[in-house]
Structures are given as structure tokens and as C-alpha cells.
ZANU-309006 format. One record per residue (C-alpha): residue number from 0; x, y, z. Coordinates in nm, 3 decimals. Layout:
BEGIN
seq east north up
NUM X Y Z;
...
% end
This chain:
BEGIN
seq east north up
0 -0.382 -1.932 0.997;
1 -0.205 -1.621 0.807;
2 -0.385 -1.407 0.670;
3 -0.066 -1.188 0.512;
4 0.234 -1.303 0.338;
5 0.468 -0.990 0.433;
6 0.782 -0.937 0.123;
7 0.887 -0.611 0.256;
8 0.821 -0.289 0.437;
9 0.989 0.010 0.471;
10 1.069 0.371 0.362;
11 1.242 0.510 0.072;
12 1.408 0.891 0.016;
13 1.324 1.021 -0.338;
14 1.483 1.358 -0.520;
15 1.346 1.488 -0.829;
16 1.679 1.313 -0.970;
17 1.475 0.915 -0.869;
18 1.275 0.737 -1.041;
19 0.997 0.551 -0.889;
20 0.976 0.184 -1.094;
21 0.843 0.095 -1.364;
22 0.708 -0.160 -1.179;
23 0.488 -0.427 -1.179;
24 0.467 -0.664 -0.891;
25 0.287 -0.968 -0.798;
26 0.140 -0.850 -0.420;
27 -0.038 -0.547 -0.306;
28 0.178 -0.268 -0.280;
29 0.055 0.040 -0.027;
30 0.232 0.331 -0.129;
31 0.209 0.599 0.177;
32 0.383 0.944 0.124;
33 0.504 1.083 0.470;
34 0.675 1.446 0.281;
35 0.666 1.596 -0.038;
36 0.432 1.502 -0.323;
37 0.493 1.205 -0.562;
38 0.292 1.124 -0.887;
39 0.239 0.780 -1.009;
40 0.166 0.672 -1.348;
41 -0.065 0.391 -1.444;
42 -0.003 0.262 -1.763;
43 -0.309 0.031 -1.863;
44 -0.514 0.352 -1.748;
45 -0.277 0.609 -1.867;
46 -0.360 0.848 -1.571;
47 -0.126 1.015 -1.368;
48 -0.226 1.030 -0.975;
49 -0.071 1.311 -0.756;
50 0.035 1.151 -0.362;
51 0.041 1.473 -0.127;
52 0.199 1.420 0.182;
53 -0.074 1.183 0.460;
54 -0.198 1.006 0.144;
55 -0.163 0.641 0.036;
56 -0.253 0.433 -0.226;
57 -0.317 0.069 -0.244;
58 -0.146 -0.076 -0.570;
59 -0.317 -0.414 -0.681;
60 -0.090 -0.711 -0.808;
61 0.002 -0.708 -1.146;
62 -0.067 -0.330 -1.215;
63 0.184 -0.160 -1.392;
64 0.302 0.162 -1.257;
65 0.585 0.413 -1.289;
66 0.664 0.733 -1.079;
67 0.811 1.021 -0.996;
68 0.890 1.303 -0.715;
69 0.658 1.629 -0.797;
70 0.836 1.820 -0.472;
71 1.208 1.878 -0.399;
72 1.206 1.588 -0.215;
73 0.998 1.232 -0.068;
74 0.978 1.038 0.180;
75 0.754 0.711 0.152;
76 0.692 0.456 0.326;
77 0.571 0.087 0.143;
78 0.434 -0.214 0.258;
79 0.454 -0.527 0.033;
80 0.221 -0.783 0.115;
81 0.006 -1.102 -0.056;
82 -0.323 -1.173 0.084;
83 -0.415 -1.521 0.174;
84 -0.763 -1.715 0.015;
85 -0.998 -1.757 0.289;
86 -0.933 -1.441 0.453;
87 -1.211 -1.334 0.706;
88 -1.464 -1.063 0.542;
89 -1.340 -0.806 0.684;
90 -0.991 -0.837 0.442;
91 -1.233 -0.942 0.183;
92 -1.246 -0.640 -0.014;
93 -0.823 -0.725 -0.042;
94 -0.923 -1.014 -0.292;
95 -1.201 -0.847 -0.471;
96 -0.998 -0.711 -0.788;
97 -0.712 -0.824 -0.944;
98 -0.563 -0.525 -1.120;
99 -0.593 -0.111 -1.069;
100 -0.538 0.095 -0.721;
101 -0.762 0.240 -0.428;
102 -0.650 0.582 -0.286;
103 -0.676 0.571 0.074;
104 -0.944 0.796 0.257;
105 -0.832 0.845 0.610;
106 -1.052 0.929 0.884;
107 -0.753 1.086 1.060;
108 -0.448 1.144 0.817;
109 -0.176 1.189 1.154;
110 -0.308 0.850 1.270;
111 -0.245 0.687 0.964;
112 0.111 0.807 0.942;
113 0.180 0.664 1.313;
114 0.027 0.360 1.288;
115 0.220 0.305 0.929;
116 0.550 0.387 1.152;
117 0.441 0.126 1.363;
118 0.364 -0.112 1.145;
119 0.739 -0.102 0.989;
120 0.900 -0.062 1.313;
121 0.671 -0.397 1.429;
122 0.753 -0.583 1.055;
123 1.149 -0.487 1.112;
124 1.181 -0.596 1.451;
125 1.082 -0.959 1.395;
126 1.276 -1.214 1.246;
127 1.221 -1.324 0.912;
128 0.978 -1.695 1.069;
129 0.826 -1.470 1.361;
130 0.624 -1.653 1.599;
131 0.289 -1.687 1.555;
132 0.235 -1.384 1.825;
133 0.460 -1.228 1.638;
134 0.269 -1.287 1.336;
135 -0.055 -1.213 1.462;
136 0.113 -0.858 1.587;
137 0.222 -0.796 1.234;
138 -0.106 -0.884 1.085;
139 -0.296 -0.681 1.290;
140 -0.057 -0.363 1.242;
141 -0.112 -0.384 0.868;
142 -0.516 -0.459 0.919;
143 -0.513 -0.124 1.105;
144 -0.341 0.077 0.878;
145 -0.584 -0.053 0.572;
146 -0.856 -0.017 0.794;
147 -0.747 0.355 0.893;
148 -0.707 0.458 0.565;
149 -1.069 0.321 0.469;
150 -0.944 0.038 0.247;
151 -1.158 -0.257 0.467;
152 -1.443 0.001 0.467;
153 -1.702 -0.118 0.130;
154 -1.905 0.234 0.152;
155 -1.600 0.488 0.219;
156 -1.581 0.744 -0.058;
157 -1.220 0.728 -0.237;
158 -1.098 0.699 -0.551;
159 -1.110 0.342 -0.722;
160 -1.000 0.185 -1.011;
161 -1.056 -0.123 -1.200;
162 -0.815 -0.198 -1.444;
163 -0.873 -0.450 -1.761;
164 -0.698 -0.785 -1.682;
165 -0.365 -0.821 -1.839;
166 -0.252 -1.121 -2.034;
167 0.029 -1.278 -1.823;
% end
């Protein structure tokens, strides 16, 4: 059984010159900056949240966001991913809001950035139906990264936000 459905992963370059969205998408989105600074805008919330270089943020589906490059220059990486029902509990907290974002809390912010290079380099390597080693490779990769950033950990300290549902 799958635990991920994986849309895309990769990195983006950003100039003061890019926008970032608006977006609103119907997955998680986990935003990692790898250089430079970027600030993200949530609309429903109407806060602005600074991304230094080693930081992430989880975006929950259908949260409405908008962005832009606070240094000379970005690079950041994103995974796009769905989470499946009956998930084990230890990718529970995944499925436990619908709408707002998590900043992650890393125990080590260099080992997040490598596995997160990992993880892409594993997602682009595979064809789009990997086998289901493959698959389970994939999943993992991603599991660590949420888990090393203390997104899978209930008690870590971070910032967390619940956002109002939005009529669809």
C-alpha cells in the first residue's frame, strides 16, 4: 500500500525580479529554502513568514499563498505530495488539518538539506510507475525528511497554523 501520491519534486532559482505563486494547490506542498531568504504570504491569515536559508515549511492543501525573494537571490527546493487515508500513525499528523502551514524545526538543519537532495535525486531517478521498491524508496526518503524537520514529531516546538476552512 502507498502511503504518498508524489506530483512533483524539485528545485527552483528565484531573483528579486520572480514571483513565487499565488498559489493554491490541492496536496501538501514542503517548501525548503537551500540559499537566500524567501517570504511567503498567507492570505486567509494575512501574515507574512520569512524562509532563511536550512528552513522549510509544510504548506497544507488548499491554503492560499503567494511569495517572494527577500535576498538577491533563492534557491528552493519543493516536494509536492498527497497523503493517502489509512496512513500508519506515524504520517498521521499529515491528515490532521486541512488548511494553514507547519514551519519545520530541524534537529540538524545540514541533514535536512542532504536528505531533501536525496529525496529529489531518488523521486527524479525513477520512472513515472516505479516499482514498488522503488516506491517504498521514495516513500521513505520523503518520511525522513518530514521526520527530520520535526513534522511526524506531535510535541516538537515550531510554528503552527490552523487556518479557517475555505468554501470550495
Amino acid at each position: 500500500m502507498s502511503f504518498y501520491t508524489f506530483h512533483r519534486a524539485g528545485y527552483g532559482r528565484f531573483d528579486q525580479n520572480h514571483q513565487i505563486g499565488p498559489a493554491t494547490w490541492p496536496h501538501h506542498d514542503l517548501f525548503v529554502v537551500h540559499q537566500g531568504t524567501i517570504a511567503l504570504r498567507f492570505q486567509a491569515a494575512d501574515r507574512e513568514l520569512k524562509i532563511d536559508e536550512r528552513e522549510g515549511v509544510l504548506i497544507w492543501p488548499f491554503t492560499a499563498f503567494a511569495g517572494h525573494v527577500t535576498s538577491a537571490r533563492a534557491l528552493v527546493s519543493i516536494h509536492h505530495f498527497s497523503v493517502q487515508p489509512g496512513v500508519p500513525t506515524a504520517l498521521s499528523p499529515l491528515l490532521a488539518q486541512r488548511q494553514g502551514w507547519m514551519c519545520l524545526n530541524p534537529r540538524d538543519p545540514r541533514d535536512l538539506i542532504r536528505d531533501v537532495e536525496r529525496s529529489i535525486a531518488c523521486h527524479r531517478s525513477l520512472p513515472v510507475e516505479p516499482s514498488p521498491a522503488a516506491q517504498l524508496e521514495r516513500e521513505a526518503r520523503l518520511s525522513v525528511v518530514l521526520s527530520g524537520g520535526g513534522l511526524l514529531t506531535p510535541d516538537a516546538p515550531r510554528e503552527q497554523h490552523r487556518l479557517p476552512l475555505a468554501r470550495l
